[in-house]
N, C-alpha and C positions, 0 to 999 in steps of 0.2 A: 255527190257532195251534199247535195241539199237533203238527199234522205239521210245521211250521216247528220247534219243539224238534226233534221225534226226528231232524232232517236236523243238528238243530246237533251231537245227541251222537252221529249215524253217523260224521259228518267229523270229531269230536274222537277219536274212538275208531280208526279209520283212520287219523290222525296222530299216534297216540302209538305203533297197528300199528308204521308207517313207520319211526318213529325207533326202537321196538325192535328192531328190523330189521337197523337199520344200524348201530347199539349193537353188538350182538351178534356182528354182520362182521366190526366194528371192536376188540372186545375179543379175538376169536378169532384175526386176521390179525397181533396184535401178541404175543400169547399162542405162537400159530407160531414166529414172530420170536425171541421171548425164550429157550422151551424147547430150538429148534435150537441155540442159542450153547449153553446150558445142555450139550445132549448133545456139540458140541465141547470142553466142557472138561473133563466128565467123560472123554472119551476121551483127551484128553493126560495127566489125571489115572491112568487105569487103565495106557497105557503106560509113564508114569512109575514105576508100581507094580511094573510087569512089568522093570524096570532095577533097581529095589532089589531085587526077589527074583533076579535073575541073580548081583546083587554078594554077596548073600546064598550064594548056593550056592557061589560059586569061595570064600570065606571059610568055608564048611565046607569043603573040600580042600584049606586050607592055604593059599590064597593069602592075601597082604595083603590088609586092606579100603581102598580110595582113599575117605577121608575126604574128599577134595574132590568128589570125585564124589556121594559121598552127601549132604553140603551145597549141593552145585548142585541135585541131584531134591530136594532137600527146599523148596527157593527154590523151584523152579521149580514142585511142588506147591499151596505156598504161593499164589502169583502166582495160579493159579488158581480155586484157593478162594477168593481176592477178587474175582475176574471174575466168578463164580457168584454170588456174596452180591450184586453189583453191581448185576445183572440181575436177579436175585430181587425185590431193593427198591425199583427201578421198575417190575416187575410189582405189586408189593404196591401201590406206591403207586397205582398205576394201579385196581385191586379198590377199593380205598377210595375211589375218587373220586365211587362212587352212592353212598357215605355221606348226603350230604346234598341236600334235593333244589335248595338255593341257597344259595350261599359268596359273599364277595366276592373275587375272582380276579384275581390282579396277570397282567395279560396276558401283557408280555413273560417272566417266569417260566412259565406254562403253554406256550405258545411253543416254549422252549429243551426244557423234560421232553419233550414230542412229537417233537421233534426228536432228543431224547436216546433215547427207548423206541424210536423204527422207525428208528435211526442205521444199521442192515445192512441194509432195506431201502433207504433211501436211497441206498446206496452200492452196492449192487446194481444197481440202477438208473441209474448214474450221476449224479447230480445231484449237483452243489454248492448248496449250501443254504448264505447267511451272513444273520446279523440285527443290523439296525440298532436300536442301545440308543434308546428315545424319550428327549427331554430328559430329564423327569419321570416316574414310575412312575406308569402307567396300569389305574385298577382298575374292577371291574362285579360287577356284582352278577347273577350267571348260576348255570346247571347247569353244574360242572367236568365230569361225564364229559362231556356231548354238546357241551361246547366242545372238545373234547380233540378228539372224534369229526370236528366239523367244520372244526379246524383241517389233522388229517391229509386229509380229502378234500382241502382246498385244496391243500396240495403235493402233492397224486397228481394234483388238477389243473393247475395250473402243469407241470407235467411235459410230463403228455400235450400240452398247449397252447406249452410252448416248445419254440425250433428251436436246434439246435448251435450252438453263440457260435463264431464265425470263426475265435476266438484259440484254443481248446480244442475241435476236435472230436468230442473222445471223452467232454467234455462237456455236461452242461446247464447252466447258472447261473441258481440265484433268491435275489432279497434280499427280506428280508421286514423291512416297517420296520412304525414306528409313524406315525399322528398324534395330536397331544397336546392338542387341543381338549377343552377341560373338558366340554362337552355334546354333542360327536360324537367319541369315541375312534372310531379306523380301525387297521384290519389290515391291513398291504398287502402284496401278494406281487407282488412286477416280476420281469418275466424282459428276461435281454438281445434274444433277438428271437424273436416272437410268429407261432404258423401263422397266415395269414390266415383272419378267421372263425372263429377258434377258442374265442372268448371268446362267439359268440351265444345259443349253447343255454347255458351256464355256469351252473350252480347251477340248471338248472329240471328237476330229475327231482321225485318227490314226496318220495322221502324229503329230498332238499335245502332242500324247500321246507320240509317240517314242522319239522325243525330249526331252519331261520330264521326259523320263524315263532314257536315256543318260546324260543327265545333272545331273540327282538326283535332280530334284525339283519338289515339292509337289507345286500344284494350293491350294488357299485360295483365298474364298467368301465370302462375309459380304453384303449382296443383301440391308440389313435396312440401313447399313452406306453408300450403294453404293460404293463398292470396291470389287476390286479381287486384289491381289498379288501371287507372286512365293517366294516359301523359299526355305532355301537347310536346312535340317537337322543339316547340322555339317558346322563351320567353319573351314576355315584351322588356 
């Protein structure tokens, strides 16, 4: 009996390993993400800086100052320092989301932020990503980071697993909708057309599974429709 425990808390303890694992990938790949844009705008910002000290110097020798000029760098500084604030506060948001260890969490809102935090991954990648608003706001009672966590795997799967749409070869397309069933909410991510087989292994590494196993959602496959989703069993 008591070796049947210590096998229960090797596996729980292995499974929380796994998910801080992927946690920390997860937090660091988007953290990447956010600080590159960050150091792009810093740098338009410092050139910018580098054209008011120019106007600056020809105005000690006597030139006119072009006050349009310096009201454009001064926009166009501006403009940036929003861009920065932008990204900052979905990183922040993104920090606080181990605040708690269980919220209740309006799907398609977490959803959109995922999609909003790795938006230059995304598009690096080429993918078109759009999302279908569910009727009704569908909510759970889950961990927001490792929902966050494994919402992004799903569109880095979906990726790998869709093939160029005929109409756009230069891209991918996925929709990610809802279903609004009071007792089985569903995630669905479709792609226009699917590599054959791509959907087999899906979701079965361990860290996937620990995840899905901590969250309570069941993976769903539909290889003919080209889809997978996550459901949770029960709504709250």
């Amino acid at each position: 009996m008591n070796k049947d425990k210590n096998k229960i808390s090797a596996e729980t303890a292995e499974d929380k390993h796994m998910m801080a694992e992927a946690g920390i990938s997860f937090f660091c790949k988007m953290s990447a993400s956010a600080t590159h844009e960050i150091k792009n705008t810093l740098a338009i910002i410092n050139e910018n800086a580098g054209l008011l000290e120019d106007l600056s110097l020809m105005a000690e020798k006597g030139h006119p100052l072009a006050l349009e000029r310096v009201k454009d760098i001064s926009q166009r500084v501006a403009k940036q320092v929003g861009r920065a604030d932008l990204i900052l506060k979905k990183l922040n948001r993104l920090s606080h989301s181990v605040d708690l260890p269980r919220e209740i969490i309006n799907l398609e809102n977490t959803v959109i932020f995922v999609l909003d935090l790795a938006a230059r991954i995304i598009e690096m990648q080429g993918i078109i990503v759009e999302v279908t608003s569910p009727k009704s706001p569908i909510v759970v009672d889950t961990n927001l980071f490792y929902l966050q966590n494994l919402i992004w795997r799903a569109i880095e799967a979906a990726c790998c697993a869709s093939k160029y749409s005929s109409e756009c070869l230069a891209k991918k397309h996925v929709i990610i909708s809802f279903e609004t069933d009071s007792n089985n909410p569903l995630i669905r991510f479709s792609m226009d057309r699917v590599k054959a087989g791509s959907l087999d292994d899906l979701f079965c590494s361990k860290e996937d599974l620990a995840l899905m196993a901590s969250l309570k959602i069941f993976i769903e496959k539909n290889e003919e429709n080209n889809w997978f989703g996550f459901m949770w069993k029960k709504n709250i």
